[in-house]
C-alpha positions in Angstrom: 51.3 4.7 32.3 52.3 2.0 34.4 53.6 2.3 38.1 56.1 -0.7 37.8 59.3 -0.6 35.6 59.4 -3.2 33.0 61.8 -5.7 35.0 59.2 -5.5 38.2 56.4 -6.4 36.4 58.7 -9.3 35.0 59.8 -9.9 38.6 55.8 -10.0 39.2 54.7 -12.1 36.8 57.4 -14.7 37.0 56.3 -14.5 40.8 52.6 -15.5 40.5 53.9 -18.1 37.6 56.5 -20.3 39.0 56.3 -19.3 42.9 58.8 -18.4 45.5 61.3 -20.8 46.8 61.2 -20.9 50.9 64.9 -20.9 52.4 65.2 -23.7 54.8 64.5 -22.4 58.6 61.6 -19.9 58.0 58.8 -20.2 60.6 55.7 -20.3 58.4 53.5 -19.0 61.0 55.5 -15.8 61.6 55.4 -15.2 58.2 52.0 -15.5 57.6 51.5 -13.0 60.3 53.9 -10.8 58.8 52.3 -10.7 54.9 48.9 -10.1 56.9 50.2 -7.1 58.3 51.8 -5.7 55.3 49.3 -6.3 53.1 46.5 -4.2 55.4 49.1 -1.2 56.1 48.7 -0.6 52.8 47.5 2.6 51.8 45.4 0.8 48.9 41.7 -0.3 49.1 42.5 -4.3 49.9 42.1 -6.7 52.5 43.3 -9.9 53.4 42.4 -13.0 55.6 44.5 -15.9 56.4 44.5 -19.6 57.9 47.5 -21.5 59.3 47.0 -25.1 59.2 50.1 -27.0 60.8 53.1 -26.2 58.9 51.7 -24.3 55.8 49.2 -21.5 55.7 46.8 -20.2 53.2 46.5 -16.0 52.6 43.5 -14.9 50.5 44.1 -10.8 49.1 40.5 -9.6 48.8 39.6 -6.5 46.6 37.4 -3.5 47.5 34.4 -5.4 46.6 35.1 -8.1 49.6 36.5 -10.5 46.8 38.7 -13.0 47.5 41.6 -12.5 44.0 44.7 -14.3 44.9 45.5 -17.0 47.3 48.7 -17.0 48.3 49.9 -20.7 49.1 53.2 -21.3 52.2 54.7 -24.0 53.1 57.9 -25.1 54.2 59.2 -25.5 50.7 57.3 -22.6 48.8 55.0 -19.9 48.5 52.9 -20.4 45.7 49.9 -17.6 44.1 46.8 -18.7 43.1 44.7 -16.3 41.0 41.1 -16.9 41.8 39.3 -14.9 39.3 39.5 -15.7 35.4 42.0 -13.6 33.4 39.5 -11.7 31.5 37.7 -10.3 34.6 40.8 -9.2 36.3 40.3 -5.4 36.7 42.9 -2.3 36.4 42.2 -2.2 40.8 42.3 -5.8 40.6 46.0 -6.5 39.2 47.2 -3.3 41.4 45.4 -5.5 44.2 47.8 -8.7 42.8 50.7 -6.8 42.2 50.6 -4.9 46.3 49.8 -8.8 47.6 53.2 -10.2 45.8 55.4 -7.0 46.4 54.4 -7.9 50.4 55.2 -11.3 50.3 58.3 -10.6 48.8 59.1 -7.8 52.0 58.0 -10.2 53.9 59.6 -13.0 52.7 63.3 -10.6 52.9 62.7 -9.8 56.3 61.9 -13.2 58.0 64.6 -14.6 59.9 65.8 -18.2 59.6 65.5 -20.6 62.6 68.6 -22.7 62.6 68.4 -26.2 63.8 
């Protein structure tokens, strides 16, 4: 049984494929901060760690096993999702991991609000 309907896990996949597009405005820092913080309220066994460098930032999602899974790439343009681990080892906890990182970049992501000029 999967905990996603079919059109989420498209939303998902098509995510983690082709990236999110960053509206113009959106302080990258703040941001950063704010997927950090969503991702460890999460009642689910995962961590994260993060690095801001300038005007982009890097956000690894680490699994119960201290595991770094997914990077999750910002800058001022996009957010892109690396996945760190080859396809064939990715566990059952392992895409829940993937799929909680994305759905909080995406809150995230919603919630920001955009610095005008």
């Amino acid at each position: 049984m999967s905990l996603l309907k079919p059109e989420e896990k498209e939303g998902l996949v098509e995510a983690i494929a082709k990236g999110l597009k960053m509206p113009k405005g959106v302080d990258v820092e703040k941001l950063t901060y704010d997927i950090w913080e969503m991702i460890v309220k999460l009642p689910y066994p995962m961590d994260t760690k993060f690095n801001i460098i300038g005007n982009s930032s890097v956000v690894d999602v680490i699994n119960e096993n201290s595991d770094s899974i997914m990077r999750v790439r910002i800058n001022h343009k996009k957010i892109d999702f690396d996945v760190l681990i080859p396809m064939d080892k990715v566990s059952r906890e392992d895409s829940a991991v993937s799929a909680f990182a994305v759905m909080a970049v995406v809150n995230a992501l919603n919630g920001v609000q955009v610095i005008s000029d």
